[in-house]
N, C-alpha and C positions, 0 to 999 in steps of 0.2 A: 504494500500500500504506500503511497507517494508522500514524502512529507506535508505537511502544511506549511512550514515555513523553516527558517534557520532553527528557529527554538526547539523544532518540535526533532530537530537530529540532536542536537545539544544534550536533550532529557535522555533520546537514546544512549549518546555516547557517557553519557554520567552512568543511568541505570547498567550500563557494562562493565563500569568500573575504568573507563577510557577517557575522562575527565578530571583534570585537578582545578580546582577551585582554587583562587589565591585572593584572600581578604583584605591582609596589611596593602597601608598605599602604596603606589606607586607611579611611577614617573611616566608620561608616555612620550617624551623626549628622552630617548635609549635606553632606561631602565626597562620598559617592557620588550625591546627587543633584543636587549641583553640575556633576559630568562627566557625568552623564548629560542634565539639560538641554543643556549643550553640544553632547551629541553627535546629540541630539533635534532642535536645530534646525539642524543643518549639512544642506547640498544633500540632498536625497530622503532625509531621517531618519537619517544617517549609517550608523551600523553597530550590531547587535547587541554588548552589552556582558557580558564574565564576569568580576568580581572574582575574583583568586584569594584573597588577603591581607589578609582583612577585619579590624580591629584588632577584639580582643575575642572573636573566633569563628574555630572552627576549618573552617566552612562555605562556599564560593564563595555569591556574590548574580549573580544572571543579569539583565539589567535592558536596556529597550529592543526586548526578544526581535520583538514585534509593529509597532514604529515606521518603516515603510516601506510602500509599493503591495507592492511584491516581498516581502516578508517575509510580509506578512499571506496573501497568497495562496499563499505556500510554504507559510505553517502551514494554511492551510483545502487545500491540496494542488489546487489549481485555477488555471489560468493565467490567469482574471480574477476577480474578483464575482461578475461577471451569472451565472458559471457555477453558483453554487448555486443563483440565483433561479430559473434555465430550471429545475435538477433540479424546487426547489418547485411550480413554476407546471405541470410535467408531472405533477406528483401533485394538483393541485388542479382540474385542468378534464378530471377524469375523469368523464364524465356516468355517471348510474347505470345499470346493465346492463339491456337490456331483454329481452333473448332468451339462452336456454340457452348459445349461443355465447358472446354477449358474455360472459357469466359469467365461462367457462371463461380469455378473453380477459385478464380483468381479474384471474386468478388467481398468475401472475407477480409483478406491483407488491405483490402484498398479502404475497407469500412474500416479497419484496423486503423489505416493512417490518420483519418477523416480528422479520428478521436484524438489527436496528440494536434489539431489544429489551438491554436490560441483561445481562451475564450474573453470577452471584454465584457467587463463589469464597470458599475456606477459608483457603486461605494467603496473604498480601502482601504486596509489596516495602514497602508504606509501613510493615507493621509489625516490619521486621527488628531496630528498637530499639523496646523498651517503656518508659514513665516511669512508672512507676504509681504507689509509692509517694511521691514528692516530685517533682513534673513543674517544671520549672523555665523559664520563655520567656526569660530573660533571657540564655541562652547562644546564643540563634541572633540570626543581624545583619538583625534587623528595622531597621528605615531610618528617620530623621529626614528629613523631606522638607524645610520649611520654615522659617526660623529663630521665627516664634511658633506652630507647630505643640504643642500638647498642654497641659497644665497645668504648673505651677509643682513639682507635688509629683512628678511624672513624668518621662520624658526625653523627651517629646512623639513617640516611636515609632508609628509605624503598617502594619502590614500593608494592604498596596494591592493582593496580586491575590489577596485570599480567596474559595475556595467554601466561601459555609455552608450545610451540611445540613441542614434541617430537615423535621418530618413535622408533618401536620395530624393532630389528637388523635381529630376524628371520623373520618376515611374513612381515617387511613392513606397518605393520596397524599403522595409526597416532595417536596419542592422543593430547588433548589440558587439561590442568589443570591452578588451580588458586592457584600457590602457592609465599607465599611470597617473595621477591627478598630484601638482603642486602646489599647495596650497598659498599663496602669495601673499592675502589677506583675507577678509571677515569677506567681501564680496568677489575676489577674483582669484583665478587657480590655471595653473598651465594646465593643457593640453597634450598629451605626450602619446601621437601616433605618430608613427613611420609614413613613407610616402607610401609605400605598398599596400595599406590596409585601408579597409573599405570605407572607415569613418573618414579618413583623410582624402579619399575619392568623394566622399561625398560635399566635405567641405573646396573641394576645388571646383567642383559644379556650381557652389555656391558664389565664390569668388567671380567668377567668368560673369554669374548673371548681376553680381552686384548686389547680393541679397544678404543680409543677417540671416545666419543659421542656426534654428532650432535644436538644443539639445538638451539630457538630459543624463544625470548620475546617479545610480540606483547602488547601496551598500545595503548589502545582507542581503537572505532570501534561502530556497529551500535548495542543498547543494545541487542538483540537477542544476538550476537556472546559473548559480556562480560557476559551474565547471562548462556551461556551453557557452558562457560568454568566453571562455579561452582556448576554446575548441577554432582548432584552425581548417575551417568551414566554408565550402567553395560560396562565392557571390548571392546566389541564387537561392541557397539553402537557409531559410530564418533562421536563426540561433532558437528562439524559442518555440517553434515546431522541434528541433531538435532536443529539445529540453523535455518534453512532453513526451516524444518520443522515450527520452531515458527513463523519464520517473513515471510511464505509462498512463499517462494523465494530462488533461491539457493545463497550460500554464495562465492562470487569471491575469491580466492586464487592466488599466486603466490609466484612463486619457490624466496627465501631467494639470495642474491647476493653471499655468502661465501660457502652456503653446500645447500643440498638438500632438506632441511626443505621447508613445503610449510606453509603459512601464510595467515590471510585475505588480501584482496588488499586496503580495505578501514582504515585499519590501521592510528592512529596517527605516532606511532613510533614504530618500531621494533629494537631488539637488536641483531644480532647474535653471537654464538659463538660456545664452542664446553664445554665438561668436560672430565676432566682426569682422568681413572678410579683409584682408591683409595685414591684420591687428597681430603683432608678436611680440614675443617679452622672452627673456632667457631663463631656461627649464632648467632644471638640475644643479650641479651634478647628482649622482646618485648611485650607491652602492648598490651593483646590479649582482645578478646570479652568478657571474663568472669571476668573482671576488677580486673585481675592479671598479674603479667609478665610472657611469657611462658618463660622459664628459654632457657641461652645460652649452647647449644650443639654443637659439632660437625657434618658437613652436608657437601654434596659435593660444590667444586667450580666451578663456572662456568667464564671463562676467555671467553671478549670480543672480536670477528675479524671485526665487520664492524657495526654501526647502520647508520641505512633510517630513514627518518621522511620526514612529509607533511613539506612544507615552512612555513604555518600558522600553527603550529599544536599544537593543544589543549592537554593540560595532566591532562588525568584523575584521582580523587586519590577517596580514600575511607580515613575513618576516623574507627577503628574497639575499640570498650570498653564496659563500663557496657551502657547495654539495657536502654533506646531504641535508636538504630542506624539504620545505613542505611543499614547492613547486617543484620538483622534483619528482615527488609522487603524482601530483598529477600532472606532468610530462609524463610518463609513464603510462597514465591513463591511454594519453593520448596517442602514446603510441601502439598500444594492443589493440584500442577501439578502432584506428582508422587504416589497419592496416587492409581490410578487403578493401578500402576505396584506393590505400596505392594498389593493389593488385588488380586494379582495373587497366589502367596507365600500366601496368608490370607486371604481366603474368607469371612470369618466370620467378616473379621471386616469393622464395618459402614462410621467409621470417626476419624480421630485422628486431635489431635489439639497440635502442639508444642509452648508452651506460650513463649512471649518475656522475660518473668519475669525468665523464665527457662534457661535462654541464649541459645536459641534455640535448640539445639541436648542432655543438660541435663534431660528435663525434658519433658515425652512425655502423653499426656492423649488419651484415645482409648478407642472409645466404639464398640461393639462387638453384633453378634446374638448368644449368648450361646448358644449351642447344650445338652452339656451333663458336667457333674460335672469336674472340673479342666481346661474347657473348656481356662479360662482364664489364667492360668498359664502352658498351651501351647502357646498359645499366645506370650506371657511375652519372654518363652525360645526363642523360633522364632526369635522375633523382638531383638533379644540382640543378635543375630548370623548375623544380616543384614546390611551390610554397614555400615552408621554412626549414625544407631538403638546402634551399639557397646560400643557408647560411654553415654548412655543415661545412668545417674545413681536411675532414680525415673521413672516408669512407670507404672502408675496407668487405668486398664484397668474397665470399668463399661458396 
């Protein structure tokens, strides 16, 4: 049965005995990323972590939630990986119907997807408080991660497990991404996508026509919705059809208070706002996965109009550095779930394994059915044309 929300995996993972509670205060400029690396790198990921006593906020910080084999698979609600891949790979190698029967045959799976469509609702937990007229970021315990994390003029804060909403200006089609958020001040916050990803497609559309762009930031939710926001998901495919798909249930949505961004309903906290097309301000630095700082650039801004949050509401963070962490496991995820769709593009190959030691997307191993000589450095070209194959710099195929 699919969660209800963040809480309702929370209560699970406590009633297993796979949450520590931690009451004395603490700091969420490094102190809380200091005990959670700790607890990050103890035997099999240690434990799920809930600040109660966060200085400065009156909010718990949940952190860790994902940081085990066991966890991650409680949150996808499956007793391994491979078990969503079987689900995909039996939706993928449905030949197309040839006879009246087959049809009728193949009419199950299709009512089957129907059900993991979105559903949109009127009312929502995440908007049980409204901030409209003076929204203020500065009271919830957004997290210092790193000691040279952010600018001088800032407190180098960063939201780490953000879905941002965005919609493409021609067709309409949503997207949801996991891109970092800077928190600059109480109403403005970088923008931290790459040129390659669809939010950043979407804000160049908006550019060209001269438009302010609608967006929004959704923290917490039930893990299905926070792991397909980092699911690296062709164009076309909504994150939250995909999400529904996981947690076999459709995902509740509702329309944003400010703009027409639509959002999960089970949300912690939502931010909305909009971006000004050519508006940029310099992001970072910050303490990334491959235990370097990704260097401070220029990115778009995105200015605050209104944030909702539940009355009790929990804030989620991650902790991201050198291996092994919580993104890590689900890098992992992601590599057992989506490997029937590379074996669409790649028939030939059996299994690929992306090692934590690799910090997951640099270093990929792939074994393969050789056919015929160079077989393998087809391969190789392939997988360095694919997505975030792109960024892989050792890929050793046997």
């Amino acid at each position: 049965m699919a969660y209800r929300d963040l809480r309702d995996f929370i209560t699970l993972l406590e009633n297993r005995g796979l949450l520590h509670r931690i009451k004395a205060e603490v700091d969420p400029l490094l102190e809380i990323s200091e005990i959670t690396d700790r607890m990050s790198k103890s035997p099999n990921g240690g434990k799920a972590l809930l600040f109660e006593n966060v200085k400065g906020s009156s909010f718990p910080v949940a952190a860790n939630l994902f940081g085990s084999f066991e966890r991650i698979c409680i949150a996808l609600e499956v007793s391994k990986l491979d078990d969503v891949a079987k689900r995909i790979e039996d939706l993928l190698n449905q030949a197309p119907p040839k006879t009246f029967l087959e049809k009728i045959a193949m009419l199950p799976k299709l009512i089957e997807l129907s059900k993991y469509l979105p559903k949109y609702v009127k009312s929502a937990s995440c908007q049980e408080v409204i901030e409209k007229n003076n929204p203020d970021l500065s009271k919830f315990p957004i997290i210092k991660c790193w000691p040279h994390d952010g600018q001088a003029e800032d407190e180098g804060r960063f939201i780490t497990l953000p879905m941002v909403f965005t919609k493409d200006p021609e067709t309409g089609r949503p997207n949801c991404g996991m891109y970092r958020i800077h928190i600059y001040d109480k109403k403005t916050t970088g923008m931290h996508w790459h040129i390659h990803k669809d939010g950043a497609r979407h804000y160049e559309k908006y550019k060209k026509l001269g438009q302010r762009m609608p967006a929004a930031i959704a923290v917490g939710g039930d893990p299905a919705v926070i792991y397909s926001a980092s699911a690296p998901l062709p164009e076309a495919i909504d994150e939250m059809l995909f999400a529904g798909f996981l947690r076999k249930s459709p995902v509740e949505m509702v329309k944003c208070i400010t703009n027409d961004i639509q959002v999960p309903a089970n949300s912690e906290l939502v931010i909305e706002g909009y971006l000004e097309p050519g508006e940029t301000r310099i992001e970072g630095p910050f303490g990334d996965h491959t235990g370097f700082y990704s260097p401070a650039e220029p990115y778009p801004v995105f200015h605050v109009t209104c944030i909702t949050h539940r009355k009790d509401m929990i804030y989620p963070a991650t902790l991201v550095g050198k291996p092994p962490m919580e993104d890590c496991y689900m890098g992992k995820a992601t590599e057992r779930i989506f490997l029937p769709l590379l074996r669409l593009d790649f028939p030939a190959i059996k299994d690929i394994n992306l090692p934590m030691e690799g910090v997951f997307h640099n270093f990929a191993l792939i074994s393969i059915k050789k056919s015929y000589p160079g077989h393998a450095k087809k391969i190789i070209h392939g997988l360095w044309g694919k997505g975030q194959m792109t960024f892989a710099k050792l890929l050793i195929v046997v």
